[in-house]
N, CA and C of each residue as an Amber inpcrd file, in Angstrom:
protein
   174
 -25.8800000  43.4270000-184.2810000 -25.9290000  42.3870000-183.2780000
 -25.1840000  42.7740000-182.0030000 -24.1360000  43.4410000-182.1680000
 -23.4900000  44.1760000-180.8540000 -24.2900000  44.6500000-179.9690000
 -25.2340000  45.6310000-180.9710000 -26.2200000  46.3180000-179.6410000
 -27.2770000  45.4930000-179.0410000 -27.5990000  43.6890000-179.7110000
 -28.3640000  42.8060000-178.2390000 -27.2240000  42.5600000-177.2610000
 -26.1260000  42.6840000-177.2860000 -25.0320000  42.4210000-176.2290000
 -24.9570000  43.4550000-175.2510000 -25.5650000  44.8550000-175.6610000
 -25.4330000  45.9880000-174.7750000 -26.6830000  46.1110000-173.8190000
 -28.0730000  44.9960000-174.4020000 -28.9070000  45.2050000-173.5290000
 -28.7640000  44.6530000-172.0950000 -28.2790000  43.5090000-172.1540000
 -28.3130000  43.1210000-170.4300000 -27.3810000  43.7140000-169.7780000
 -26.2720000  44.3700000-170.2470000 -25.3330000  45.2020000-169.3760000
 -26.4460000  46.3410000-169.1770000 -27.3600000  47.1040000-169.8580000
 -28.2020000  48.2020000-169.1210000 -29.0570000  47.8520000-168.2110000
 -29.2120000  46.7590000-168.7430000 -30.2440000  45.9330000-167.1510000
 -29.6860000  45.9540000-166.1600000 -28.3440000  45.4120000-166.2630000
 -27.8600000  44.7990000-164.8520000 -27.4290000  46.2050000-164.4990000
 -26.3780000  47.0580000-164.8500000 -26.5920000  48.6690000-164.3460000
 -27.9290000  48.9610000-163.9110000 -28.8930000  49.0460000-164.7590000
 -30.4880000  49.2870000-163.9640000 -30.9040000  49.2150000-163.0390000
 -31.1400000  47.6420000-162.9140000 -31.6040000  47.2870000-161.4950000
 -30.0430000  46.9300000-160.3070000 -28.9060000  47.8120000-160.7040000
 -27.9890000  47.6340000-159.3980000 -27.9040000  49.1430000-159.2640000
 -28.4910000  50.1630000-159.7480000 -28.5130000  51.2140000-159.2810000
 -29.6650000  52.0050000-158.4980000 -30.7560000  51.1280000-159.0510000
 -32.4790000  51.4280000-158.4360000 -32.6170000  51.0460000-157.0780000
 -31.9840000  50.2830000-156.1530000 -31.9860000  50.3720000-155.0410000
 -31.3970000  51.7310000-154.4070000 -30.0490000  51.9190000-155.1620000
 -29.3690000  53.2870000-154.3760000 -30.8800000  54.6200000-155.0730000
 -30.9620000  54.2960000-155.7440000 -31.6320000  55.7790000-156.3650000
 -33.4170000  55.4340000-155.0510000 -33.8200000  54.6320000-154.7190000
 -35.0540000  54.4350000-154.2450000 -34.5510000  54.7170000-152.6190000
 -33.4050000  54.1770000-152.2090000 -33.1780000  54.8000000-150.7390000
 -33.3770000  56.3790000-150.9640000 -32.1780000  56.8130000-151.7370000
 -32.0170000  58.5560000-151.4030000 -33.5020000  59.1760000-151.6830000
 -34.0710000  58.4300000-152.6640000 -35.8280000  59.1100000-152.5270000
 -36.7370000  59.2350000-151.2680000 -36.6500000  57.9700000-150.8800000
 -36.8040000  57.5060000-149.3920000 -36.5610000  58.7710000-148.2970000
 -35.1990000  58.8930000-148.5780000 -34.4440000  59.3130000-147.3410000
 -34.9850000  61.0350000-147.3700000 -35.2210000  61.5110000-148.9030000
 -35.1890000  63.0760000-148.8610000 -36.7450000  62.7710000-148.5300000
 -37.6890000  61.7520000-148.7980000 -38.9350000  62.0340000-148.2340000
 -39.4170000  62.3160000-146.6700000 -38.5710000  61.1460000-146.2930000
 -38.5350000  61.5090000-144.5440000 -38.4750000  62.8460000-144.4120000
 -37.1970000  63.3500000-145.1090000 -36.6530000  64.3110000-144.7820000
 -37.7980000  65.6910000-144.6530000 -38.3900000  65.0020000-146.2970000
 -39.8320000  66.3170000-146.2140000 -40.7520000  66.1160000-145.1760000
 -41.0860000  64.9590000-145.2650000 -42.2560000  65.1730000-143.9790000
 -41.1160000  65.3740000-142.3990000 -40.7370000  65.1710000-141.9710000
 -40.1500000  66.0330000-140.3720000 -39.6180000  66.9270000-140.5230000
 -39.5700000  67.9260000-141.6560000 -39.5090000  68.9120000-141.7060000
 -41.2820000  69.7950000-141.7300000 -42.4450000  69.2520000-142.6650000
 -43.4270000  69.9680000-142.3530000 -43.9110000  69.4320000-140.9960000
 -43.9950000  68.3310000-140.3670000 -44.1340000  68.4020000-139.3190000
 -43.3530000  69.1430000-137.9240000 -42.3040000  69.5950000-138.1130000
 -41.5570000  70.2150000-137.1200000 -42.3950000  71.9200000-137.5280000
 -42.8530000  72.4570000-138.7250000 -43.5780000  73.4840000-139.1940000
 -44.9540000  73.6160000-138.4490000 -45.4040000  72.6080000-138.9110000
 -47.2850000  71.9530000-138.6400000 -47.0450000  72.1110000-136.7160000
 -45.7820000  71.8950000-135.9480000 -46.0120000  71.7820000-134.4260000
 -45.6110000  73.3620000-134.1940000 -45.1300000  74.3080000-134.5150000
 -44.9940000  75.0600000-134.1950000 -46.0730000  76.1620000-134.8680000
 -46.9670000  75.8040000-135.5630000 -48.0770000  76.6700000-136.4620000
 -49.2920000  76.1780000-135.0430000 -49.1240000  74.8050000-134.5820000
 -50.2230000  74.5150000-133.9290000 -49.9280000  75.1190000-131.8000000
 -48.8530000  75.2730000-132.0100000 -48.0310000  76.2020000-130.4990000
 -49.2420000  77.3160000-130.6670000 -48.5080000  78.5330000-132.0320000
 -48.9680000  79.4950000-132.0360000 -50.4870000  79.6620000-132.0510000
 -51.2620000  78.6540000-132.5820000 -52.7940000  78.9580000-132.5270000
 -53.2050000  78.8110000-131.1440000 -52.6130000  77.6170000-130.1070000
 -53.1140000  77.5740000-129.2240000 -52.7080000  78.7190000-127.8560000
 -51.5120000  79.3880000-128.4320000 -51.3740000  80.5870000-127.4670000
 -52.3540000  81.7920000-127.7950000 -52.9520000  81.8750000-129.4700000
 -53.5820000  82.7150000-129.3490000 -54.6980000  82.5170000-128.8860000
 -55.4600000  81.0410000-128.6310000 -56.7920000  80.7160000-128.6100000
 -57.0890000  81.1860000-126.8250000 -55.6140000  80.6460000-126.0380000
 -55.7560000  80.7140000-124.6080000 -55.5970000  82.3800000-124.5810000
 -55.4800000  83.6390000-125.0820000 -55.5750000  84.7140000-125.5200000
 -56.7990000  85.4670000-125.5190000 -57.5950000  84.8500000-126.4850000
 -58.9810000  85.0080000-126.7620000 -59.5020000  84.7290000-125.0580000
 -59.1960000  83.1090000-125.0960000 -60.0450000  82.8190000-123.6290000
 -60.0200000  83.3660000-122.1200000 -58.8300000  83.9850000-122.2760000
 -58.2680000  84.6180000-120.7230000 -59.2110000  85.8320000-120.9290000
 -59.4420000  86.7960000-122.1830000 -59.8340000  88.1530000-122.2930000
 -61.1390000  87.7930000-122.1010000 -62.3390000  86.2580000-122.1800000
 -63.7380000  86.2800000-122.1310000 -64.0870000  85.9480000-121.0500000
């Protein structure tokens, strides 16, 4: 019978820690996307210097 007394203490730990654990998910996701986007703008620099490349030589 002790251990139905231990279930709502894992609840209430549960859901008072799932907010902190759902920000830092949050936060490292941002983190991934402006990082491939800071990638994705400098992949799209280089194509268009080579394209104006191509076009100056035709």
């Amino acid at each position: 019978m002790e251990f139905l007394a231990f279930i709502p203490i894992m609840l209430f730990l549960l859901v008072s820690i799932l907010p902190l654990v759902l920000f830092i998910l949050i936060i490292i996701w941002i983190y991934s996307i402006k990082s491939n986007t800071e990638k994705q703008v400098a992949q799209n620099e280089r194509i268009i210097q080579l394209l104006q490349k191509i076009d100056s030589k035709g």
